[in-house]
Backbone bond lengths (Angstrom), bond angles and torsions (degrees), N, CA, C in turn:
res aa  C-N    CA-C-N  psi(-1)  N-CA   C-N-CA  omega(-1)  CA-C   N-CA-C  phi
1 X - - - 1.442 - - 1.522 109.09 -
2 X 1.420 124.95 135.48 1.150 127.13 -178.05 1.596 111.68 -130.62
3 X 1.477 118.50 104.34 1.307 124.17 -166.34 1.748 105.95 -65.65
4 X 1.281 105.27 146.21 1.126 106.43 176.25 1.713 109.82 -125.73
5 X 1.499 125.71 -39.85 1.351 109.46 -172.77 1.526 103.31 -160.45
6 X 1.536 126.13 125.20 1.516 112.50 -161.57 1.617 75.52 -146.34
7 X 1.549 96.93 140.12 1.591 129.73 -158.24 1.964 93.66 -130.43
8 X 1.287 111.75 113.54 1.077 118.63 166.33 1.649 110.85 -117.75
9 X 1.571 101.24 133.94 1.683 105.22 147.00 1.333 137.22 -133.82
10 X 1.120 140.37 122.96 1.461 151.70 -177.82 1.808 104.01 66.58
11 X 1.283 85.24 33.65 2.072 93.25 157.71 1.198 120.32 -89.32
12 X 0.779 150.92 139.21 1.594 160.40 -146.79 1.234 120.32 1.55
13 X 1.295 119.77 -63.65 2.071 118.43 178.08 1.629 85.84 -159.35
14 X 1.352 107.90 31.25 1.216 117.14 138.54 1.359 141.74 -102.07
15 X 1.806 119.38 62.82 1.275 133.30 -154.29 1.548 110.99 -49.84
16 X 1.788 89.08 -77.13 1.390 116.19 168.64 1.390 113.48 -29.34
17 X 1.182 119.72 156.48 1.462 128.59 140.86 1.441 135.90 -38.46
18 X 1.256 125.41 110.88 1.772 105.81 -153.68 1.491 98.04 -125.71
19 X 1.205 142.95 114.73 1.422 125.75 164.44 2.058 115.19 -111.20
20 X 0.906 85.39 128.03 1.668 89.16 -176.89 1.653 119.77 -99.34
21 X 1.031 126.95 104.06 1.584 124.07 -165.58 1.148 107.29 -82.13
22 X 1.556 132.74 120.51 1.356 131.87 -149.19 1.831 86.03 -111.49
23 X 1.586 116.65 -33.15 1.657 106.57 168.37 1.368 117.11 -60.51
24 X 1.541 141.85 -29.21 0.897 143.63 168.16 1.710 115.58 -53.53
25 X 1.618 98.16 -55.09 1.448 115.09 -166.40 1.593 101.13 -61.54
26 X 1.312 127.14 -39.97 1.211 127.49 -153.08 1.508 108.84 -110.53
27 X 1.031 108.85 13.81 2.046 128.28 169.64 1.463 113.50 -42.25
28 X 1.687 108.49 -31.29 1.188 110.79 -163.05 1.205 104.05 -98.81
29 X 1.160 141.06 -20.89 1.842 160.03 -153.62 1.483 115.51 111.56
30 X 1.041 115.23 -97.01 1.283 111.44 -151.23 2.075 99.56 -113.11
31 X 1.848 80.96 144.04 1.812 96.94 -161.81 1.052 103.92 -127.38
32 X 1.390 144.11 132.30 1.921 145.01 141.21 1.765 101.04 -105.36
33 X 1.386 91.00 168.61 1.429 116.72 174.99 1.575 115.55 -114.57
34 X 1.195 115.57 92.32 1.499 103.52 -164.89 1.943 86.16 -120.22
35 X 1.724 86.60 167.89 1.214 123.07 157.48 1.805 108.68 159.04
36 X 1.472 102.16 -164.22 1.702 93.20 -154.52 1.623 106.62 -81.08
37 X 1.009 101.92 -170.76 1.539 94.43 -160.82 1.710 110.02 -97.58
38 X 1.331 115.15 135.85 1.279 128.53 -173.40 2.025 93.26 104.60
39 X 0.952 133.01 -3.84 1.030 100.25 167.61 1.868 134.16 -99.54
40 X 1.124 99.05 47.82 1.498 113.78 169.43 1.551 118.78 88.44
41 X 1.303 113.53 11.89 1.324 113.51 -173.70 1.926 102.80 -75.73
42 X 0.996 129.46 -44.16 1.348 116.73 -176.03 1.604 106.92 -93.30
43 X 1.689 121.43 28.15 1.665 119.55 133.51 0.936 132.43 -54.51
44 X 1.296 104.96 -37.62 2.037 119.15 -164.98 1.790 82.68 -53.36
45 X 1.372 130.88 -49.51 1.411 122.60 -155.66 1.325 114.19 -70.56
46 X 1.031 117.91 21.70 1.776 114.75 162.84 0.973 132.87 -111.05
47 X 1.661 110.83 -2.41 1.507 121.94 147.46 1.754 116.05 -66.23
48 X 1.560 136.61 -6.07 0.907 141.87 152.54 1.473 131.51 -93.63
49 X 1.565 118.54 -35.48 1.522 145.85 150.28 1.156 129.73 -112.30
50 X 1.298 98.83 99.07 1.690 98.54 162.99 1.576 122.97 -117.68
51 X 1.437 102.35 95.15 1.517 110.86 -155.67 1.624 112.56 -77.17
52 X 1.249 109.34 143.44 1.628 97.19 172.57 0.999 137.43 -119.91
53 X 1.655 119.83 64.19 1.614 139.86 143.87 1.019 103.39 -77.25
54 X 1.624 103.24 147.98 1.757 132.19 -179.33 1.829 89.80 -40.34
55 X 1.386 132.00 -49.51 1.245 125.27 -140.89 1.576 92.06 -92.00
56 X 1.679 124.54 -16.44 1.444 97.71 167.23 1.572 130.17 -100.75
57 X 1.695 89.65 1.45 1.453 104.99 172.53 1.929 117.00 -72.10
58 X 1.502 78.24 -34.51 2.071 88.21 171.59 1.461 93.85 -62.04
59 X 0.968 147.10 -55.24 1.592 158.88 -118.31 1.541 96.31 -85.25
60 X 1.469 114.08 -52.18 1.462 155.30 179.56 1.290 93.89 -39.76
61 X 1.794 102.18 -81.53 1.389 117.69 -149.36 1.512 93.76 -74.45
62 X 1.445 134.51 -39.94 1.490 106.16 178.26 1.945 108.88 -67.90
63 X 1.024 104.60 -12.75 1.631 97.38 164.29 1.470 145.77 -40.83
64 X 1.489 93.57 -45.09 1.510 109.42 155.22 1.306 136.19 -79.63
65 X 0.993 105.46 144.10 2.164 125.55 -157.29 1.430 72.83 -44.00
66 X 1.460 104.69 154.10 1.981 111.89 145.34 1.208 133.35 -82.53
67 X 1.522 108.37 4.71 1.256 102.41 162.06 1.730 126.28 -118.40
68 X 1.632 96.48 33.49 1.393 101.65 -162.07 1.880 92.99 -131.96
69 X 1.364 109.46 157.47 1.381 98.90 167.21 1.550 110.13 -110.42
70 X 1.307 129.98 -15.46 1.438 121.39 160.41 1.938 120.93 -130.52
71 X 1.277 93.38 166.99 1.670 86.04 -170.55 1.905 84.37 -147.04
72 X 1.456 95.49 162.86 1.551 108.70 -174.68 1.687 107.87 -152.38
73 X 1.714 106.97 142.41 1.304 108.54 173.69 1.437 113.43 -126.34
74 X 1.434 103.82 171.26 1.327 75.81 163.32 1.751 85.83 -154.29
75 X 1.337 111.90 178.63 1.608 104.78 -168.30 1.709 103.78 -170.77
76 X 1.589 109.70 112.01 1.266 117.24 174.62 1.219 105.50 -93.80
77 X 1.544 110.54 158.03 1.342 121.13 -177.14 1.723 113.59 -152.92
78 X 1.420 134.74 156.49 1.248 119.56 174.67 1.379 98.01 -131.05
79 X 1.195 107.70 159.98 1.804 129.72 158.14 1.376 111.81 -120.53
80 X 1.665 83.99 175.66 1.833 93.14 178.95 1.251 96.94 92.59
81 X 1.591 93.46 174.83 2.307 99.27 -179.28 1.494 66.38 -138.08
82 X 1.802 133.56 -76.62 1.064 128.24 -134.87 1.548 112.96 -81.28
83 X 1.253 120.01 -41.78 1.510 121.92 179.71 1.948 99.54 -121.89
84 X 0.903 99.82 56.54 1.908 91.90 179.76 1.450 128.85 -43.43
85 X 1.182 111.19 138.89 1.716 112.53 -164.59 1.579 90.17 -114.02
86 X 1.589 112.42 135.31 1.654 118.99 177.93 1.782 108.19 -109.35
87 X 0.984 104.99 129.52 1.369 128.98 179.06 1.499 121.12 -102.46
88 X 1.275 130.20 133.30 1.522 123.37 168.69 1.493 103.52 -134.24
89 X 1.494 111.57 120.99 1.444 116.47 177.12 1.692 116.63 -94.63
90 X 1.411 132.70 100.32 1.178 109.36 -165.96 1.360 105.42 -116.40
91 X 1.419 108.00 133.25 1.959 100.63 179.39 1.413 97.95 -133.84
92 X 1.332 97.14 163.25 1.817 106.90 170.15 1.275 115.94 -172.77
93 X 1.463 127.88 140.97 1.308 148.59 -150.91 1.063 118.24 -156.03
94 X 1.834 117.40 165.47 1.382 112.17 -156.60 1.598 87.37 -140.59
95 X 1.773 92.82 179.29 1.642 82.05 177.11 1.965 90.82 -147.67
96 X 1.984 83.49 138.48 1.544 83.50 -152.50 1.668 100.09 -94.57
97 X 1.304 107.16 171.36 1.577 121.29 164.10 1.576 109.44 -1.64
98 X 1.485 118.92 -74.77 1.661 113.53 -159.08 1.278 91.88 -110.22
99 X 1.603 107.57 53.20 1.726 111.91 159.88 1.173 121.74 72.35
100 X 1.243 124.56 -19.62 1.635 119.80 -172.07 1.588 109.59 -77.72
101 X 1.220 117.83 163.00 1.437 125.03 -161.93 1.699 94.68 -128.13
102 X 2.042 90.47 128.80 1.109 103.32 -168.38 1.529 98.76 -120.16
103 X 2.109 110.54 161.13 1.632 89.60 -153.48 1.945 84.54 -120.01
104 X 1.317 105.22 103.48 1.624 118.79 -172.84 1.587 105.38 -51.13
105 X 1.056 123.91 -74.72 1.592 113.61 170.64 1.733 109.67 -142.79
106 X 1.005 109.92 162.69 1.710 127.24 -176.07 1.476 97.96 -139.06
107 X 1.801 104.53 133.64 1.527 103.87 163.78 1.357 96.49 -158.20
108 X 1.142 108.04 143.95 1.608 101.06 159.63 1.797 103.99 -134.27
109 X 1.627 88.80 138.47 1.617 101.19 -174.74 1.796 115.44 -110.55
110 X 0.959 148.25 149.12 1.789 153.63 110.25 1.293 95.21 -13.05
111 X 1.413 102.38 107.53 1.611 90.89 158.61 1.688 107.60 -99.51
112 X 1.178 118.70 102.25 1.697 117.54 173.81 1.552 112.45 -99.29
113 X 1.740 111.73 166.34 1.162 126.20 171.85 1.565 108.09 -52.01
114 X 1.120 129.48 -12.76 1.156 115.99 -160.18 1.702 112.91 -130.60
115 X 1.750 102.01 17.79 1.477 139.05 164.80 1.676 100.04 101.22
116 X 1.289 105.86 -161.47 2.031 117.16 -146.77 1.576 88.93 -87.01
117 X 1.266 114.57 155.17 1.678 109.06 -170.38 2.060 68.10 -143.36
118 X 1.767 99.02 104.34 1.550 89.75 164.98 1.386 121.16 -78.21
119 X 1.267 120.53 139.71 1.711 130.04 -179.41 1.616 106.86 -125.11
120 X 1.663 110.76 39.71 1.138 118.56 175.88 1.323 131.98 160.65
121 X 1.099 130.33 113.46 1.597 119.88 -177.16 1.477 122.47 -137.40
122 X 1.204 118.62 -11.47 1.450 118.90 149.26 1.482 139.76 -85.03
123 X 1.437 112.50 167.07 1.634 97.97 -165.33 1.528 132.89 -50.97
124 X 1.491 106.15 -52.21 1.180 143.61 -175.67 1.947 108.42 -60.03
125 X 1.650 85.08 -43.17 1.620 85.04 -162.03 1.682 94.42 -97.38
126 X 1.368 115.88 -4.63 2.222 117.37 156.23 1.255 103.08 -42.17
127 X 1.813 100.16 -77.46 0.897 112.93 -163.51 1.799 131.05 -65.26
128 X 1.243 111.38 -16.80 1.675 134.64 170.27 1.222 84.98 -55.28
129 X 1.780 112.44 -69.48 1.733 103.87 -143.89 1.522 104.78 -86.49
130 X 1.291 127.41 10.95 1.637 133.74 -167.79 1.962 95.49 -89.71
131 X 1.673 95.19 -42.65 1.522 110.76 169.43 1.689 121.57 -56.71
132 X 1.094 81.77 -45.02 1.745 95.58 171.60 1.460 125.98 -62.11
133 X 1.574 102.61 -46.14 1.682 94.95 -166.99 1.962 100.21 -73.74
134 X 1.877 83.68 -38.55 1.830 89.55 -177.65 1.532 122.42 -57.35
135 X 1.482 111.94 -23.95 1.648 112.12 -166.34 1.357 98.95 57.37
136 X 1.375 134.59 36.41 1.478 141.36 164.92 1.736 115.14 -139.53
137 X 1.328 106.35 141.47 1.182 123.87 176.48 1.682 123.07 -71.03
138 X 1.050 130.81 -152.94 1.532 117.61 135.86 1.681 106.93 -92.73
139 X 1.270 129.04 -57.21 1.154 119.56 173.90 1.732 131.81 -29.17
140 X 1.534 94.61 -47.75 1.949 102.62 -173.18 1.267 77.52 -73.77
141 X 1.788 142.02 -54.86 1.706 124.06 -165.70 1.185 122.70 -18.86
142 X 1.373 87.53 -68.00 1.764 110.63 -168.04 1.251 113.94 -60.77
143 X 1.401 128.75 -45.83 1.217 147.12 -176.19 1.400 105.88 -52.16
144 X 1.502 125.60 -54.51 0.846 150.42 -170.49 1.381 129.73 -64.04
145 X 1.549 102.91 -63.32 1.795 130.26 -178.34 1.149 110.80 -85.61
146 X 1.780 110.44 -41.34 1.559 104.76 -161.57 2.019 89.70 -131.48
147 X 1.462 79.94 127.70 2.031 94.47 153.41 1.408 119.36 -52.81
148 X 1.090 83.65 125.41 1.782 107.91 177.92 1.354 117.06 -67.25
149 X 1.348 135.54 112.24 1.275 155.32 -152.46 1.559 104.92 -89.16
150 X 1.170 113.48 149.10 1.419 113.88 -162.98 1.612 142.20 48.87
């Protein structure tokens, strides 16, 4: 998977509108996202997983700014070396009155020359086909992409 462009708003003490160009970033070869731990680097991953056990819905709801009641991402990505296929997963959610975290919309599209061919728009079936294109879980993800914390 080769990130190309991930758009955050009102995710953690990311109020503003934030977009990070990962083709820019990665011009030179090779890129990580570091800093110390707890400061939001393994958020960016819920524009790809947004799982739904109680424990990733907590995960969620402290996700959003505290002074906001919803926040949204969205996050393209490509595969392939020889014919690459571009993907954009975009979700966003709010968090209601007695705290619980609600999931506003999920889609993930093809982005082709010839415009977005959606291959998904509900929660369940994002996250199914996010599993699918990746041949990754959230578990193998993490395991995998991101260092294990603590």
């Amino acid at each position: 998977m080769r990130p190309i462009k991930l758009t955050l708003q009102n995710i953690n003490s990311f109020r503003e509108t934030q977009t990070i160009d990962f083709e820019y970033l990665t011009g030179g070869g090779v890129f990580g996202i570091f800093g110390p731990t707890g400061s939001g680097k393994s958020s960016i991953l819920v524009a790809l997983y947004a799982k739904s056990n109680k424990e990733a819905g907590e995960a969620m709801r402290r996700m959003i700014n505290m002074n906001e009641t919803e926040a949204a991402v969205s996050f393209i990505f490509e595969l392939g070396d020889k014919n690459p296929k571009r993907y954009r997963v975009e979700r966003s959610f709010s968090r209601a009155e007695d705290g619980s975290t609600k999931s506003n919309h999920q889609r993930l599209v093809e982005v082709t020359p010839l415009g977005d061919v959606v291959l998904a728009e509900q929660y369940k079936a994002v996250n199914q086909k996010v599993e699918d294109i990746l041949g990754l879980n959230w578990d193998d993800f993490t395991r995998a992409v991101v260092l294990p914390q603590g």
